[in-house]
N, C-alpha and C positions, 0 to 999 in steps of 0.2 A: 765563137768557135771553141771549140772541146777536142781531146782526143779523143777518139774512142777506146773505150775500153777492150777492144776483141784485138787490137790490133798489138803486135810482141814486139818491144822497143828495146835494144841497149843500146848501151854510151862506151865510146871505145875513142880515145883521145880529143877528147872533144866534140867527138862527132855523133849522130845516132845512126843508128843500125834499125831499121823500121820493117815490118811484115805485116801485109795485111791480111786481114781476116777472111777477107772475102775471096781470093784467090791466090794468097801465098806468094806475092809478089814481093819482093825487097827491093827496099828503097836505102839508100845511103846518102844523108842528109848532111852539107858543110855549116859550116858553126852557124853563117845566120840563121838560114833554116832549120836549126837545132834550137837556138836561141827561140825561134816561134812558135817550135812544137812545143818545146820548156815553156811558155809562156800562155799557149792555148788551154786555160782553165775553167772556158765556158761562160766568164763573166768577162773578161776584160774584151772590147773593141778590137778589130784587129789594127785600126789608125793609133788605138793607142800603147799598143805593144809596138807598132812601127816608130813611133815617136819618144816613148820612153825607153824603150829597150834597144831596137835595130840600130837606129841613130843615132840610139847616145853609144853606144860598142863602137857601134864600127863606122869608116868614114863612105857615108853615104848620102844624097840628097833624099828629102821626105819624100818627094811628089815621087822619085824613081823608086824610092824603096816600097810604098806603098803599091804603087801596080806592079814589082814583081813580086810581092809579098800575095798579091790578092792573086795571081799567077798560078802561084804555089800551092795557094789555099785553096783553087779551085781542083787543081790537081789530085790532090792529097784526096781530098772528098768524094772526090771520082773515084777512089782505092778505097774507098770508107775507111781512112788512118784517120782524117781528120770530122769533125760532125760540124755544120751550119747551122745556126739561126739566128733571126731578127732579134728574139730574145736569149735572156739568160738559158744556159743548158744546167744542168745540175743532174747528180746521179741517181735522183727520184723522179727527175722528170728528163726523160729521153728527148730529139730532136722529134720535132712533129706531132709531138702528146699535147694536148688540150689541159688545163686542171679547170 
């Protein structure tokens, strides 16, 4: 998973401030959820930003943090803030491009 780049993000005491692209909705995201947007670079797993990151911060079980995380992620993507794919995302190649 990736952010997307359309979507307008600030940081305001730990937290993000999110809008999306696609219909200018705001989203106000608490620190885990912060922690995964900060984390979504389009290469990393999202099981392993749940396990390296969510879990080792804050005190949570993995199996519970992983499905609200996948929750989240679906959500987010639904607002186009967040992008999916099976593979790597990078900034030359969009979600859904073929090379």
């Amino acid at each position: 998973m990736a952010r997307n780049p359309r979507a307008a993000a600030r940081s305001l005491d730990g937290e993000m401030m999110i809008m999306s692209g696609r219909d200018s909705t705001l989203f106000t995201l608490n620190k885990t959820a912060t922690t995964l947007w900060q984390s979504a670079d389009g290469a990393t797993p999202l099981d392993e930003i749940v396990e390296k990151k969510i879990c080792a911060e804050f005190e949570v079980e993995p199996t519970e943090a992983l499905a609200d995380a996948e929750t989240l992620v679906r959500e987010l993507a639904g607002h186009e803030i967040l992008q999916i794919s099976e593979t790597p995302i990078t900034p030359d190649k969009p979600v859904g491009e073929k090379r």
